[in-house]
C-alpha positions as CSV (number, residue, x, y, z in Angstrom):
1,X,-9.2,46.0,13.9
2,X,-6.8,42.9,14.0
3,X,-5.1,41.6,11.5
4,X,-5.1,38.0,9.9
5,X,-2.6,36.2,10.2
6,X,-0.7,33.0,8.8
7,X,-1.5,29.7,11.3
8,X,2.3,29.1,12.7
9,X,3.7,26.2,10.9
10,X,3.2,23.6,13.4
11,X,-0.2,24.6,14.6
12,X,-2.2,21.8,14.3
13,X,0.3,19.1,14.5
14,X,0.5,15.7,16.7
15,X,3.2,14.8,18.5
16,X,4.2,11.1,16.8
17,X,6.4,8.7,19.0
18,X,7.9,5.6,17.4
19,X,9.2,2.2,18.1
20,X,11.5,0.9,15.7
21,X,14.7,-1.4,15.4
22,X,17.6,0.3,15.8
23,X,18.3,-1.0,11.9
24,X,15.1,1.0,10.8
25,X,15.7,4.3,12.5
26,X,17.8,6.2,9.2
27,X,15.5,4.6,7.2
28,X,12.4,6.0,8.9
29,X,13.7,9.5,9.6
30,X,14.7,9.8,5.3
31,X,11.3,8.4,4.8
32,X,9.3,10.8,7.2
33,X,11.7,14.2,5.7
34,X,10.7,13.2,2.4
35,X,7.3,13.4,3.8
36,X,7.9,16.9,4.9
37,X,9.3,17.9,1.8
38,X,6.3,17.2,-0.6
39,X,2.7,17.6,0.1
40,X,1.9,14.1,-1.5
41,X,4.0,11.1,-2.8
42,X,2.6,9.0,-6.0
43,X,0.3,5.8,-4.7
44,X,2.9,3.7,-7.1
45,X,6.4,5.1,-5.3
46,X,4.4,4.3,-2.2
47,X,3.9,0.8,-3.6
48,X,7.2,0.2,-5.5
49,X,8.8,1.4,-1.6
50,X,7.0,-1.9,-0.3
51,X,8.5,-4.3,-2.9
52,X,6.5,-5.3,-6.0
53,X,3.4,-2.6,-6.8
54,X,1.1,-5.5,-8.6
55,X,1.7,-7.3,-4.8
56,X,1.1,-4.4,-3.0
57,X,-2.5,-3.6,-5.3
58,X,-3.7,-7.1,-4.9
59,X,-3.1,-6.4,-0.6
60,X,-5.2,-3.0,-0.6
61,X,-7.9,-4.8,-3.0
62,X,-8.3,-7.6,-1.1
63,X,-8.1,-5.7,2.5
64,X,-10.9,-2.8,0.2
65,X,-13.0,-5.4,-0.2
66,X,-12.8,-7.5,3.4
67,X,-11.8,-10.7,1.9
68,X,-9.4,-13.0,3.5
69,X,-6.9,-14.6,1.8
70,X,-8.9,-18.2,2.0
71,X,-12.1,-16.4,1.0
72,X,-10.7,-14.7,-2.0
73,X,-8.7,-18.3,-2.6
74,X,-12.3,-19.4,-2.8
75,X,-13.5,-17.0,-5.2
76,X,-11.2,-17.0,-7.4
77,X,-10.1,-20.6,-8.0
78,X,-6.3,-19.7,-7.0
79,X,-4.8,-21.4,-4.3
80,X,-4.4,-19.8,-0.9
81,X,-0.8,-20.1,-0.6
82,X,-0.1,-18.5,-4.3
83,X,-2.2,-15.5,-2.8
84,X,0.5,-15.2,-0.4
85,X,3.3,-15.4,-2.2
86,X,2.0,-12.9,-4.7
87,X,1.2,-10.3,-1.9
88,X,4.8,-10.6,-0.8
89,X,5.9,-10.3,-4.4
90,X,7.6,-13.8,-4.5
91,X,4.7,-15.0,-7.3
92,X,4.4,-12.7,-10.4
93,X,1.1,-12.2,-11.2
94,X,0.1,-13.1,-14.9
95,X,-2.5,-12.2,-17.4
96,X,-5.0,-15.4,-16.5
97,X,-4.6,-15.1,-13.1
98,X,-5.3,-11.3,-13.2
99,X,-8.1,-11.6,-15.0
100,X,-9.8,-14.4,-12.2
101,X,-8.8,-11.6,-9.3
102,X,-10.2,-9.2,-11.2
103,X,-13.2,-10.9,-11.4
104,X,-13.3,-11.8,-7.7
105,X,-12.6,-8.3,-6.5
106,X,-14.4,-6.6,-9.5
107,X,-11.8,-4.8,-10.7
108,X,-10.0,-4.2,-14.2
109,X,-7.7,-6.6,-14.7
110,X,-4.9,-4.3,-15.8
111,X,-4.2,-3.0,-12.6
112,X,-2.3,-6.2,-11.4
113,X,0.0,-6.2,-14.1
């Protein structure tokens, strides 16, 4: 009768080539060992890696929902360009205008600040 065995370690796995900046390539390679290290990273360490983490929620929200940046704009009353500058975490996002991109996106509030 034959034994069970463990899968070998990298059964299973995909080959993954990558084209980076020179610049990028230490920063990549701590990235992808921490990877290896844990079996998941926090959604928040994720964001705060990105820059702000109330930038990078309003980006996943508004790309969950399939809304431009002009459409949302439209929805919520906030000018397009603020949008922008909020994603890229150059516009802090306060309680008001939370609450009308909460509203848009039908979402709690709370997560943008």
């Amino acid at each position: 009768m034959l034994a069970r065995t463990k899968k070998h370690p990298t059964e299973g796995l995909v080959p993954l080539q990558l084209m980076v900046h020179p610049a990028n390539v230490a920063a990549i390679t701590r990235y992808a060992e921490q990877l290896e290290q844990s079996d998941s990273v926090p959604w928040r360490e994720v964001a705060a890696r990105r820059g702000s983490v109330p930038a990078s929620i309003l980006r996943g929200a508004r790309g969950k929902a399939g809304l431009t940046q002009t459409r949302l704009s439209e929805l919520s009353g906030i000018p397009q360009r603020h949008l922008s500058e909020m994603e890229r975490g150059k516009r802090p996002i306060g309680r008001e205008t939370a609450r009308k991109l909460a509203t848009a996106l039908q979402l709690d509030y709370r997560l943008f600040l």
